[in-house]
C-alpha positions in Angstrom: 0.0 0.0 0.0 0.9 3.6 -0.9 1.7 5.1 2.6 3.7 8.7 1.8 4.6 11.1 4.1 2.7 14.2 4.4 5.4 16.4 3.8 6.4 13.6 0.6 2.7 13.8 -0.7 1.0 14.8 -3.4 -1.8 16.8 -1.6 -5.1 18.0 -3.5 -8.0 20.0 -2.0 -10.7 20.0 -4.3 -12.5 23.4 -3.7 -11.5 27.2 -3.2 -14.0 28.4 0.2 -13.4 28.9 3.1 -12.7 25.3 4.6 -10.6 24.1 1.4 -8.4 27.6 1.6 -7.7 27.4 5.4 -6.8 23.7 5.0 -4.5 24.8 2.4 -3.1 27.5 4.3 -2.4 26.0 7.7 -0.6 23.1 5.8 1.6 26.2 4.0 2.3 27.3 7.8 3.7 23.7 8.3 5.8 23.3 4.9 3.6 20.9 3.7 2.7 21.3 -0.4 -0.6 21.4 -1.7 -2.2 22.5 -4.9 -6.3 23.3 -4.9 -8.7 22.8 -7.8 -11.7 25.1 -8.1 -14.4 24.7 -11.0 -14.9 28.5 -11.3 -12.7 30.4 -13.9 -11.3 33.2 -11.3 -11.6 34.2 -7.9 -13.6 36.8 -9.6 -16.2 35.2 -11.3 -19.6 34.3 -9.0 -20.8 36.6 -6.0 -19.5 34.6 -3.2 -22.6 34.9 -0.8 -23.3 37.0 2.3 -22.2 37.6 5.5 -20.6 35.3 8.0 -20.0 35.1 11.7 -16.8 33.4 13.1 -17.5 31.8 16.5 -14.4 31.7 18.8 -14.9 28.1 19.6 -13.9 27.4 15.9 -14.2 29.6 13.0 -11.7 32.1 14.8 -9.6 29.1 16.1 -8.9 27.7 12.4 -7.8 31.5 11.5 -5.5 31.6 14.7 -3.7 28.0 13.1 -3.4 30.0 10.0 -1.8 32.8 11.3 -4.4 35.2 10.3 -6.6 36.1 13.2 -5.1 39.7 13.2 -5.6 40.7 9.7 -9.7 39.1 10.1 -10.3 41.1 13.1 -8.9 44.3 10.9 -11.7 43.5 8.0 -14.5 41.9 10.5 -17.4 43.9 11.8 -17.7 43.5 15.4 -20.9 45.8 15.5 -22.7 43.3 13.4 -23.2 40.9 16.5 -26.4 43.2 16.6 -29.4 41.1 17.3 -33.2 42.2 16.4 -36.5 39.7 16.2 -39.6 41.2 15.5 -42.9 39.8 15.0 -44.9 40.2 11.5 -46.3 43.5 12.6 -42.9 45.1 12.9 -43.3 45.2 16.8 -39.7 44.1 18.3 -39.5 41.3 20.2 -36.6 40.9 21.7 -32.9 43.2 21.2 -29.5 42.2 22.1 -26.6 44.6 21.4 -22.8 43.4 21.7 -20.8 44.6 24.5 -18.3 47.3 24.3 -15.3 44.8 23.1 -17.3 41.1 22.5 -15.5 39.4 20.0 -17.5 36.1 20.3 -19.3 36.1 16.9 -18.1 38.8 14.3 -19.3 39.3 10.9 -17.2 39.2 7.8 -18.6 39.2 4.2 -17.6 35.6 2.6 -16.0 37.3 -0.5 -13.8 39.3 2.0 -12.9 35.9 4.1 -12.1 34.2 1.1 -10.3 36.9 -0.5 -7.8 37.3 3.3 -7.5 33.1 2.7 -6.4 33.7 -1.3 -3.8 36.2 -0.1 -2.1 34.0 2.2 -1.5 31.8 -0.3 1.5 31.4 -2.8 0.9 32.3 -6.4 -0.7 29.4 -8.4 -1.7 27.1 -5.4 -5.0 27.7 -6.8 -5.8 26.6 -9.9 -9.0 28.0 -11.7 -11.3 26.1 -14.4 -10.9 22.9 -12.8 -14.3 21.1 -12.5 -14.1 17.6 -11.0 -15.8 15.1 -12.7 -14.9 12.1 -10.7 -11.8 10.4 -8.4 -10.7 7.3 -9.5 -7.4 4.8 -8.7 -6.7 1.8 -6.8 -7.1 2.1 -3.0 -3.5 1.3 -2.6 -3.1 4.8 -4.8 -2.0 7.4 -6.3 -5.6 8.4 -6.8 -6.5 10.1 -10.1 -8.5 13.2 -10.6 -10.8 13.4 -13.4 -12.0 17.2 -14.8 -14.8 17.7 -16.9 -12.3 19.1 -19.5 -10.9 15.3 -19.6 -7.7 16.4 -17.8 -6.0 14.3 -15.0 -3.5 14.1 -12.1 -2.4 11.8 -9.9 -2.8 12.5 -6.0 -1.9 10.7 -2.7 -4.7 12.6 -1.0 -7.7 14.4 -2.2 -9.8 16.1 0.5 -13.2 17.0 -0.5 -13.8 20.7 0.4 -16.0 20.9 -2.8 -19.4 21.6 -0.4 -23.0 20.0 -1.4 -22.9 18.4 -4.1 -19.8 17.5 -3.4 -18.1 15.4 -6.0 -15.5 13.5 -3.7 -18.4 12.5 -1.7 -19.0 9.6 -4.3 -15.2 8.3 -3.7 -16.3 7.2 0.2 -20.4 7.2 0.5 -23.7 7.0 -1.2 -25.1 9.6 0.7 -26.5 12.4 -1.6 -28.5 15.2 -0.2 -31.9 15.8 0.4 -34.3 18.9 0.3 -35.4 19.7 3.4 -38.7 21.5 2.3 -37.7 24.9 3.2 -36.9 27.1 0.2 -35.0 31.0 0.6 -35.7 33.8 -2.0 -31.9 36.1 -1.5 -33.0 39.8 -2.1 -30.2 42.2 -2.1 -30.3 45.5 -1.1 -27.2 48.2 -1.8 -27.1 52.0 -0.6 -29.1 51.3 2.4 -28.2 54.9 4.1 -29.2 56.9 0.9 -31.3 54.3 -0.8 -33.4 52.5 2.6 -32.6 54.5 5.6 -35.8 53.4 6.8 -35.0 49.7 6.2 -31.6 50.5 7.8 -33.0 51.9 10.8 -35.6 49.1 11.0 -32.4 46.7 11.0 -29.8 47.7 13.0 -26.2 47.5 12.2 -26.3 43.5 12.2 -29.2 41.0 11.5 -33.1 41.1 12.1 -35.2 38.2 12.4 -39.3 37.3 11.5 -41.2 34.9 11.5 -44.9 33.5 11.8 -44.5 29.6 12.3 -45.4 29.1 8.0 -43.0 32.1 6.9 -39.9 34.5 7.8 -37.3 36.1 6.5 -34.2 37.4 7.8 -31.9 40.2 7.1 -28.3 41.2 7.6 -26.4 43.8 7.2 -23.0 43.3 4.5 -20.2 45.5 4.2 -19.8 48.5 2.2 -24.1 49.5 3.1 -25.6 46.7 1.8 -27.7 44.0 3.0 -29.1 40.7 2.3 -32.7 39.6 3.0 -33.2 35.8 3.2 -37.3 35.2 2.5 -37.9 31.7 4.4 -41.1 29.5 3.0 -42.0 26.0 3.2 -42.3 25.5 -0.8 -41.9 22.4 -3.2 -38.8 22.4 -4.9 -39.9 23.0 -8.5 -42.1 26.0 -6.7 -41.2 28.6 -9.1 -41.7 26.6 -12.7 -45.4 25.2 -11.2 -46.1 28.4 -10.7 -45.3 29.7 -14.1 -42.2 31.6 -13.2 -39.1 31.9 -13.7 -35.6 33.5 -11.8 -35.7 36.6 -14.4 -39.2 37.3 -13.5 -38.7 39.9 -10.7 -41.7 41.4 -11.1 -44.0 37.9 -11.4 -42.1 36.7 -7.9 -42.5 39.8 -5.9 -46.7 39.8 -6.7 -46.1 36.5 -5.2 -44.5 37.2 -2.6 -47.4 40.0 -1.7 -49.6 37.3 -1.9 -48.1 35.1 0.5 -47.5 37.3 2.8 -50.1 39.8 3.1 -51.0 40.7 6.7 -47.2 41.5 7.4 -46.8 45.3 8.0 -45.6 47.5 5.2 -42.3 47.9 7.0 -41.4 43.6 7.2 -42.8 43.9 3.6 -40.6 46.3 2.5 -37.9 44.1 3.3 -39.1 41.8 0.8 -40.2 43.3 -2.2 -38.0 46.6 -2.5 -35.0 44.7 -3.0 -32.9 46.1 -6.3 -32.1 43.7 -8.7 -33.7 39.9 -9.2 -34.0 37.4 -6.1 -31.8 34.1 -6.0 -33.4 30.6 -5.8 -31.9 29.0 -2.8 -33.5 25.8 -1.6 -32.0 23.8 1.7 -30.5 20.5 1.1 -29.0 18.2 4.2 -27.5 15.1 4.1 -28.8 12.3 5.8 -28.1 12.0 9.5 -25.4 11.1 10.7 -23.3 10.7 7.8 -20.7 8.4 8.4 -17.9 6.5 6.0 -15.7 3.4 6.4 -12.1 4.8 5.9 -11.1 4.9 2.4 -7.4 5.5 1.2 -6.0 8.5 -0.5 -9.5 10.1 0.2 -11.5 12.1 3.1 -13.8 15.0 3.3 -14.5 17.9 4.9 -17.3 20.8 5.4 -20.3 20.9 3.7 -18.8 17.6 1.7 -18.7 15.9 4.7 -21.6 16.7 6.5 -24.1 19.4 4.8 -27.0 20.8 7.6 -29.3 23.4 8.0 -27.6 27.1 7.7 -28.0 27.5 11.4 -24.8 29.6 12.4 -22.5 26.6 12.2 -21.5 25.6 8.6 -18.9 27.9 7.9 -17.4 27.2 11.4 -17.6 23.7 11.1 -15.7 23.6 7.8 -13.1 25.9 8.7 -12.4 23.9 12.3 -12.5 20.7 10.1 -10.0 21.9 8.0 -7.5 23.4 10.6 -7.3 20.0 11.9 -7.1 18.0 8.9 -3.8 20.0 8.1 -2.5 19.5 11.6 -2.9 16.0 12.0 -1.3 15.9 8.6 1.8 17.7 10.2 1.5 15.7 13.1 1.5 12.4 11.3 4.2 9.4 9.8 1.9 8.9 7.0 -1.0 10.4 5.1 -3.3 7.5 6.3 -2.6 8.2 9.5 -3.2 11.5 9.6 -6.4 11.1 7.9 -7.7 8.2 10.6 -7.0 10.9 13.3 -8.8 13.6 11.7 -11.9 11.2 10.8 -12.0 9.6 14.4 -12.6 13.5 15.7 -14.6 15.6 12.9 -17.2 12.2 12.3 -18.7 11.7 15.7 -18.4 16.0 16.1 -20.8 16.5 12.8 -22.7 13.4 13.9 -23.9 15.2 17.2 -24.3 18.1 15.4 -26.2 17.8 12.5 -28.3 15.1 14.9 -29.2 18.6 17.1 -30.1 20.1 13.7 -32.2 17.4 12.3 -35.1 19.1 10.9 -33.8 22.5 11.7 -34.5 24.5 8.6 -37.9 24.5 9.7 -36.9 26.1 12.8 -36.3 29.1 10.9 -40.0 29.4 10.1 -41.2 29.5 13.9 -42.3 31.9 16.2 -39.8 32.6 19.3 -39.7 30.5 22.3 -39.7 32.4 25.3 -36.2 31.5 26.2 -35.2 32.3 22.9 -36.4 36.3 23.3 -34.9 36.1 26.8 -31.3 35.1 25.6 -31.8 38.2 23.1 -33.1 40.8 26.2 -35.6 43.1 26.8 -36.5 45.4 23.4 -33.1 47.8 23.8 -31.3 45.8 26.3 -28.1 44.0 25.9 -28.9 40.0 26.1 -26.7 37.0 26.4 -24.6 35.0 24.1 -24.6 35.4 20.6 -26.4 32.1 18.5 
């Protein structure tokens, strides 16, 4: 069997976010090579998402491996940790502001994370235009890459970092993902001092929350004064093409949308239908729970790859923490297959117990607030307890 050293190894991280690029980076930290393989055709070319929120516990603990916690806390937004819920009415439920200093749960736009991770890296680790097709290869190795322009390379490791649809996946499980019935409409708003003060106001300088146990939505504030509104239904998948429309038709979807939820107050509608520009089709997939794998030479996941839940706060987090120690365990290691048996007997029972507390929780986005849930938040213009 194939058993290189980690420092001797031909490493491959298939996929340029935020869990693939700290992998890649904390194993640069320990001399280790690696080249990563993305499917887009620049770090340019697709809107990388929102904004994020690095918990301590993990997100900001992967960065502190990388040697990068200094230049994130320059870019992240500390203010953001800003909590609002109000009901459908616009009446506020429950308020928790930061305190002077917290640094538990910051916010930092995905494009900029990703951008700080692309920096730290050498000139060419990344390479663009290279969409996996498949992993192939004896078990003893190398493995082989296939990309859907028919190239391939030979690897001693390839770590899945490729998120849902993950192609590695196939190399170790069956598992595919499933849609969890809850759908989200992404609205963006830009200029929201000039353009929405009221909308601005309404929010805060972080996130806002609504919801009325069939529907929601929830807000946050991005860099650079603009903001992202996520509009939460319990829809069938094909929702839009039964109902005649299509992505392009921003006009068709928000006459929907005014439908669906009339009763809200013009302020919570506002939210939804004066976004500028056409709404994004984003419906939840999780895989099946737990996700587990026998351990497979030459091949190991992590992130969304390895265990894809409900965008609950921990995602991002959980990828990044996954990733910081893969690449340690590779420096810590003999062999590759080691390294990877170490990392698997920790990050497989963790996303286990996770995603087994999140089972089902996409619909938890839809429902009205618990008690316990307004008191963690405070009083309406109090400061509350710990961020989610």
């Amino acid at each position: 069997m194939n058993a290189p050293t980690p420092a001797a190894a031909r490493i491959s991280i298939i996929g340029a976010g935020p869990g693939g690029l700290t992998c890649a980076r904390v194993l640069r930290q320990h001399g280790i090579a690696v080249t990563v393989y993305d499917r887009d055709p620049d770090a340019a070319s697709r809107d990388q998402g929102g904004s994020l929120d690095l918990h301590e516990e993990d997100g900001q603990l992967a960065l502190r491996e990388a040697g990068l916690l200094e230049e994130f806390f320059a870019l992240a937004r500390c203010e953001s940790q800003e909590e609002r819920r109000f009901d459908p009415t616009g009446r506020l439920l429950g308020h928790r502001l930061p305190d002077e200093g917290e640094t538990a749960r910051p916010e930092i736009d995905r494009g900029q994370l990703r951008d700080l991770l692309l920096r730290s890296l050498d000139a060419g680790t990344v390479r663009w235009g290279h969409g996996l097709e498949s992993v192939g290869g004896p078990a003893e190795g190398p493995r082989t890459l296939t990309f859907t322009d028919g190239s391939t390379v030979e690897t001693d490791l390839v770590i899945g970092a490729d998120g849902a649809f993950s192609r590695v996946r196939a190399a170790v499980s069956d598992a595919v993902p499933r849609y969890t019935g809850v759908g989200f409409l992404e609205a963006w708003f830009d200029d929201m001092e000039s353009a929405h003060p009221e909308l601005s106001e309404l929010v805060g300088r972080g996130s806002a929350h609504v919801a009325d146990g069939r529907r929601g939505l929830f807000a946050q504030r991005n860099s650079g004064g603009h903001m992202r509104v996520y509009i939460m239904r319990r829809v069938a998948l094909d929702w839009m093409t039964a109902s005649g429309l299509h992505p392009q038709d921003t006009d068709g979807i928000r006459a929907r949308l005014r439908s669906e939820y009339a009763g809200w107050s013009p302020p919570m509608l506002r939210m939804i239908t004066e976004n500028d520009g056409p709404y994004v089709d984003r419906p939840l997939f999780a895989l099946p729970v737990p996700h587990t794998w026998r351990p497979t030479p030459g091949v190991t996941l992590l992130g969304d790859a390895a265990h894809l839940m409900p965008p609950l706060g921990v995602g991002v987090n959980l990828a990044m923490l996954d990733a910081a120690e893969l690449a340690l365990a590779l420096a810590a290691s003999a062999t590759v297959e080691d390294a990877v048996r170490t990392y698997e007997k920790t990050m497989l029972p963790r996303s286990a117990e996770i995603a087994g507390l999140l089972e089902g929780g996409a619909g938890f986005l839809l429902e009205e607030p618990e008690a316990e849930d307004l008191a963690r938040l405070g009083a309406p213009g109090a400061g509350g307890g710990p961020g989610e």
